[in-house]
C-alpha positions in Angstrom: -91.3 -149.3 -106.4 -91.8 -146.8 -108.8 -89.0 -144.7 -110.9 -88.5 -142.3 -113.4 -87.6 -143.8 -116.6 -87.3 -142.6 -120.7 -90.5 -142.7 -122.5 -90.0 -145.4 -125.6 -90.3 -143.7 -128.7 -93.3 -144.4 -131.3 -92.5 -146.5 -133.6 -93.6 -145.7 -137.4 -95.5 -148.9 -137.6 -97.6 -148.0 -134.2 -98.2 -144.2 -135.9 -99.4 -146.1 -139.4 -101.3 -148.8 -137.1 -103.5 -145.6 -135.7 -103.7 -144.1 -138.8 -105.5 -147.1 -140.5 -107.8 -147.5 -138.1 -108.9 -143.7 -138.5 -109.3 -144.7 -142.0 -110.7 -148.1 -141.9 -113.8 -146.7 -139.7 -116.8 -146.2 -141.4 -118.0 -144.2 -138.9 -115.4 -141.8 -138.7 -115.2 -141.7 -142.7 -118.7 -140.9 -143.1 -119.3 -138.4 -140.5 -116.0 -136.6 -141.4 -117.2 -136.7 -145.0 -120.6 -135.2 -144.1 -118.9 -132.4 -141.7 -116.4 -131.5 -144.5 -119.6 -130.9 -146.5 -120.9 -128.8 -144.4 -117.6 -126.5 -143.5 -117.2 -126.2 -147.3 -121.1 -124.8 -147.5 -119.8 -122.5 -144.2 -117.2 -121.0 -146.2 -117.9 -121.0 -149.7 -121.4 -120.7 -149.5 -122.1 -117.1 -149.6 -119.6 -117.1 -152.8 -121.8 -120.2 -154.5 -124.6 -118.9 -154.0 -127.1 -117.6 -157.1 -128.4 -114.5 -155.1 -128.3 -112.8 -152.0 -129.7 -114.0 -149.4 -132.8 -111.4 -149.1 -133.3 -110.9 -152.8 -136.6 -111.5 -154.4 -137.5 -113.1 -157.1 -140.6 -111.1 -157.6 -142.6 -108.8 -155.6 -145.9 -108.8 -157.1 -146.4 -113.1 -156.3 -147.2 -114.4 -153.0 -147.1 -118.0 -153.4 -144.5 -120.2 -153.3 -142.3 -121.9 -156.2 -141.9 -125.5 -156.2 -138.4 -126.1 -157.1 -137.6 -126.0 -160.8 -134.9 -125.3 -163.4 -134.8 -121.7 -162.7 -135.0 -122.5 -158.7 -133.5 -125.9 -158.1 -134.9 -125.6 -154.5 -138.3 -123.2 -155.2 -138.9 -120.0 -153.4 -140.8 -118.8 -150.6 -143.8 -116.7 -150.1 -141.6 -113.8 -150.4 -140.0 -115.1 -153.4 -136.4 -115.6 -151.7 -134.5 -118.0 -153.7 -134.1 -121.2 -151.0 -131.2 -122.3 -152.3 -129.3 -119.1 -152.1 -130.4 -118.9 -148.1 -129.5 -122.4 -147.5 -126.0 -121.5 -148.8 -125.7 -118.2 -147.0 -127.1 -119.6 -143.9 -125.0 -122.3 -142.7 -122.1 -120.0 -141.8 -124.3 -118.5 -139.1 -125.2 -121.4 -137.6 -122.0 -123.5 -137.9 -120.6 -120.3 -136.2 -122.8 -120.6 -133.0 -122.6 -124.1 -133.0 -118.7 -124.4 -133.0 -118.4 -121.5 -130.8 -121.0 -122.7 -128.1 -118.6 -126.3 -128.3 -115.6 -124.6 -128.2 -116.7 -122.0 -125.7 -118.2 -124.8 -123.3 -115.4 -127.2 -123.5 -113.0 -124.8 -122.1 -115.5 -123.9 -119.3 -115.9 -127.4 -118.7 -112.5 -128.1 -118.4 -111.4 -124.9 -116.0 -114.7 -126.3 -113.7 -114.7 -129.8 -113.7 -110.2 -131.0 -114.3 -109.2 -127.6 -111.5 -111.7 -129.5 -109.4 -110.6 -132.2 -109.6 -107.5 -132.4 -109.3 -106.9 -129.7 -106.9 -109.6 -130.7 -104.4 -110.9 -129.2 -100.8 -112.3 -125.7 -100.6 -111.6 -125.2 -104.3 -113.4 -128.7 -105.1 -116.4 -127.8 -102.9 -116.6 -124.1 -104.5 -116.7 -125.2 -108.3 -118.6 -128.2 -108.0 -121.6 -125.7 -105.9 -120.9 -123.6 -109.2 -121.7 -126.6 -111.4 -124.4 -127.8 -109.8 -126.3 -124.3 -109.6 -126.0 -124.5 -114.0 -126.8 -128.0 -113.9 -129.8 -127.3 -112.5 -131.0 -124.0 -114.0 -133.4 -124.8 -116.9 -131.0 -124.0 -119.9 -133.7 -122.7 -122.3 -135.2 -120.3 -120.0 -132.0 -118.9 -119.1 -131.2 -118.5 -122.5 -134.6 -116.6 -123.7 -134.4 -114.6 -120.2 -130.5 -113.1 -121.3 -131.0 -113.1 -125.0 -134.5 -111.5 -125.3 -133.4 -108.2 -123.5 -130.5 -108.0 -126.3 -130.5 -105.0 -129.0 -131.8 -107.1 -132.3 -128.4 -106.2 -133.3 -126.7 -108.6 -131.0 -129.2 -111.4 -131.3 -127.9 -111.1 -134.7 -124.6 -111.8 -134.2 -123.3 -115.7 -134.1 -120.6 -115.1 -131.8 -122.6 -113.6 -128.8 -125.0 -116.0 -129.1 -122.9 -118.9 -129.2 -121.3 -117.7 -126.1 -124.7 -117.3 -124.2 -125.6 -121.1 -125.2 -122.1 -122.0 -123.9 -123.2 -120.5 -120.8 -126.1 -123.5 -120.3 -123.9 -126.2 -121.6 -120.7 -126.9 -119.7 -122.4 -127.8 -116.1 -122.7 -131.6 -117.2 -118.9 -132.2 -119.1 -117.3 -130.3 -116.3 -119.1 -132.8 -113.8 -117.6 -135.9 -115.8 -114.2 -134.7 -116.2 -114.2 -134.0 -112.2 -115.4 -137.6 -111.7 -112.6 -138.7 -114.1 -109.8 -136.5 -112.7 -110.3 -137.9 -109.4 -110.0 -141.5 -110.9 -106.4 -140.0 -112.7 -104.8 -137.7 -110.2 -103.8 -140.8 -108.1 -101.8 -142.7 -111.2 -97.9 -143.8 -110.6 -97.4 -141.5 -113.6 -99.3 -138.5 -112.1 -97.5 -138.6 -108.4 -94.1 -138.9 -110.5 -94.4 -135.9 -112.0 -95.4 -134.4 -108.4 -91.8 -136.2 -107.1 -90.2 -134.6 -109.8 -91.3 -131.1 -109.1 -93.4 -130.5 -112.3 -96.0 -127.6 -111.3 -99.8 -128.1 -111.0 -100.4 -126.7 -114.8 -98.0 -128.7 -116.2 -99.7 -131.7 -114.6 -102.8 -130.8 -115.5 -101.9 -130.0 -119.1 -99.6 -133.1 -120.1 -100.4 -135.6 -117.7 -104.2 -134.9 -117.4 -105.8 -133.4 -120.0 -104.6 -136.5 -122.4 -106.5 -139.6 -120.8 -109.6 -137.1 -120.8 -109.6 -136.8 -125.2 -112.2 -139.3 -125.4 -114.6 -137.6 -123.2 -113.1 -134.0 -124.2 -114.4 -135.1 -127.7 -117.6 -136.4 -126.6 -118.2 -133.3 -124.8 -116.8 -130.9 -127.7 -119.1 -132.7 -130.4 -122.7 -132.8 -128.9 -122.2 -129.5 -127.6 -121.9 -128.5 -131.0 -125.2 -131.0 -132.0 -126.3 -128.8 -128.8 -126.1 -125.4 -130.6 -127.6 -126.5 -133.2 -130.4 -127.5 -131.9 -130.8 -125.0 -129.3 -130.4 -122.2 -132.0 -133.3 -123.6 -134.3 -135.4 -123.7 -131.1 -134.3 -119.8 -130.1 -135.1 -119.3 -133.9 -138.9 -121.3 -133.9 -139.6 -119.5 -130.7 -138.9 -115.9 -132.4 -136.0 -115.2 -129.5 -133.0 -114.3 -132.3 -133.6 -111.7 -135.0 -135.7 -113.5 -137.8 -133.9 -110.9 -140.3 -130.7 -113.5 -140.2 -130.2 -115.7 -142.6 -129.8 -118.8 -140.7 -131.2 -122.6 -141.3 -133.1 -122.1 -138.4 -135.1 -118.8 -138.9 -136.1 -120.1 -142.4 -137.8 -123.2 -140.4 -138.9 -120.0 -138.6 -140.4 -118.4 -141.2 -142.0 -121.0 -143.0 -143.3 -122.4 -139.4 -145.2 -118.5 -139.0 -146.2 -118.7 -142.8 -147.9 -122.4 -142.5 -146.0 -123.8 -145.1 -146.6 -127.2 -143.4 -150.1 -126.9 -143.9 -150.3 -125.5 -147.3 -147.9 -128.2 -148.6 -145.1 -126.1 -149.5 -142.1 -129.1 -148.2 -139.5 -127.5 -150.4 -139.7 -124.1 -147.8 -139.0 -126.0 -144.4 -137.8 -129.4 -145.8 -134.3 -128.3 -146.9 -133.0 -127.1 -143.8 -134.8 -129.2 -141.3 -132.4 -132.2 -143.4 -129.1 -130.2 -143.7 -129.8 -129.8 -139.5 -130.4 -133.5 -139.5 -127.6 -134.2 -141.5 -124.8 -132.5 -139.6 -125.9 -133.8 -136.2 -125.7 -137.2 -137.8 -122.3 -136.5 -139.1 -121.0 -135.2 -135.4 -122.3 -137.8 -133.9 -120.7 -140.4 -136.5 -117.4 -138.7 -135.8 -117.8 -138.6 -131.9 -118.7 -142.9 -132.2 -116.2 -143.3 -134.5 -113.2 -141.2 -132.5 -114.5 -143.1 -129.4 -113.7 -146.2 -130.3 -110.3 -145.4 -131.2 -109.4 -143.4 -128.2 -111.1 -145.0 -125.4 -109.3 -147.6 -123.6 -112.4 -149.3 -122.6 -114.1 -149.8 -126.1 -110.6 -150.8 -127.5 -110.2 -153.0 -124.3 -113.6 -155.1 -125.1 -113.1 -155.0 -129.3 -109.8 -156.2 -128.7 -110.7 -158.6 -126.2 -108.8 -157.8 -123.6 -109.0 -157.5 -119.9 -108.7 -154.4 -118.0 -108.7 -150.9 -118.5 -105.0 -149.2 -118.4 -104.3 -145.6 -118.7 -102.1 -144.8 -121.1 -101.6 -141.3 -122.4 -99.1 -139.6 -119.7 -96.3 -138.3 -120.8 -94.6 -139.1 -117.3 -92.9 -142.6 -118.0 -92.6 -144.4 -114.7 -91.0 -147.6 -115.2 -92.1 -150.8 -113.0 -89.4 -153.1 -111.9 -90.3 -157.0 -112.2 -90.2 -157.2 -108.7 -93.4 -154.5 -108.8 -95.0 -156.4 -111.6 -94.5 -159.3 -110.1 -96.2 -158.5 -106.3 -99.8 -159.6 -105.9 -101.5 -156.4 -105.7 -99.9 -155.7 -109.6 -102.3 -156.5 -112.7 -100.5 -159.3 -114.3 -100.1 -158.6 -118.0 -97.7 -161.5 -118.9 -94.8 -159.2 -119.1 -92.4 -160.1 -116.2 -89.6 -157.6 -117.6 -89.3 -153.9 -116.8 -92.0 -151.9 -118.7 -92.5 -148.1 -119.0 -96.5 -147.8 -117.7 -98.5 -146.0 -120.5 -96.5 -148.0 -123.1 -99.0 -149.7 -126.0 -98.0 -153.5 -126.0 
């Protein structure tokens, strides 16, 4: 027996409790650390930087500086100033990056939550959908739409975010499906039916909330995703090589064998500040994970069983309910409100 009840407010010691454990991971410390590094170089770094991005530093030379007083990271053959593209160029490509996350997230979620929680024809329609992306080779599809592009567009962060988006949601959507199906059946899901809530609402509030964990999973190595799939559009000469971006100076100094020649300070400083920011998401993602998740908590804390917990739908279980053999036994033979922390 199952009835609507009066979600228990948070306490401020459960609110500080969650709070110290965001603080007290060293995962989630150091990645956020690193990512705030790298959003302060997104902003600021055109402002910080020495020179422009395409100024020279001489045009008569046509060998590379090593990095000195004058250039703390050296020049290339063209005598840019590496430390003034490294600054200029991690706006672009934290742009792409966060736009392909942010972009595929929400595609993910539209597919792979309407799926499954609505179910029949609609089910069977989206998950064909998914399954037609999921299969399509993502690289090719993305050379094949951005090649015919005006080198004015392949120069622009947003558009081509949005076309890697395109090749990335297939897979999250078909996890949060899988997952919806497991949550659209909950006490505190077919209360808020009873009660007359509509489908978005649902969705929204009673959904959406036990997906964070994998919503940030999802989110976060989409964004190591664009990254990655931006330096390889960049290598492969698909995106304008005029844009000053970490991955067309790996381009550039990939074209101008500065691996062969020994010139590390051309391709070594943004193949590390790459590096470095998909270790920091990926810190961040671990870390956030074993906050949210039920499951990791579940095993640190050594408990057993995984209970859903984030619906804003109280439905509160009598001790008769609690007490019936098909009910999880927690210990807790008085009334409790399902989703409440004990």
């Amino acid at each position: 027996m199952t009835t609507v009840g009066v979600t228990a407010p948070i306490s401020p010691e459960q609110v500080q409790k969650r709070k110290s454990r965001i603080t007290r991971s060293p995962k989630i410390v150091t990645g956020a650390v690193i990512v705030a590094i790298f959003a302060f170089i997104a902003i600021f770094g055109p402002m910080l930087a020495p020179h422009d991005a395409n100024w020279q530093a001489s045009t008569s030379s046509a060998f590379a500086q090593p990095p000195s007083s004058k250039f703390w990271l050296g020049t290339d053959r063209q005598q840019h100033d590496i430390l003034s593209q490294m600054l200029v160029g991690g706006r672009s490509t934290m742009i792409i990056s966060f736009v392909a996350g942010i972009l595929a997230t929400c595609l993910s979620i539209l597919f792979g939550v309407t799926a499954g929680y609505i179910g029949g024809l609609v089910d069977d329609v989206l998950s064909i959908v998914a399954n037609i992306f999921l299969a399509l080779p993502g690289l090719l599809i993305l050379m094949v739409v951005i090649k015919p592009l005006p080198a004015g567009d392949t120069d622009n962060p947003i558009l081509i975010g949005a076309v890697i988006a395109l090749t990335a949601w297939a897979y999250g959507a078909r996890v949060l499906r899988a997952q919806t199906l497991a949550l659209r059946d909950q006490d505190y899901v077919e209360s808020a039916r009873v009660i007359g809530e509509r489908k978005p609402r649902i969705i929204a509030f009673e959904i959406l909330p036990n997906l964070l964990p994998i919503l940030a999973s999802s989110f976060i190595f989409t964004v190591i995703y664009g990254i990655s799939i931006y330096v390889v559009l960049s290598i492969l000469g698909i995106v304008n090589p005029a844009t000053a971006s970490w991955g067309t100076m790996i381009q550039q100094a990939q074209g101008a064998s500065a691996m062969i020649s020994n010139d590390w300070w051309w391709y070594a400083p943004p193949a590390l500040a790459v590096a470095l920011l998909g270790i920091g998401l990926a810190l961040l993602n671990f870390g956030i994970d074993e906050i949210v998740n039920p499951r990791v908590r579940s095993r640190r804390g050594s408990r057993r069983g995984v209970r859903f917990q984030l619906g804003l739908t109280p439905v509160l279980r009598t001790a008769e309910a609690a007490a019936s053999p098909g009910f999880p036994h927690t210990g807790v033979t008085t009334p409790a409100l399902e989703g409440e922390d004990r």
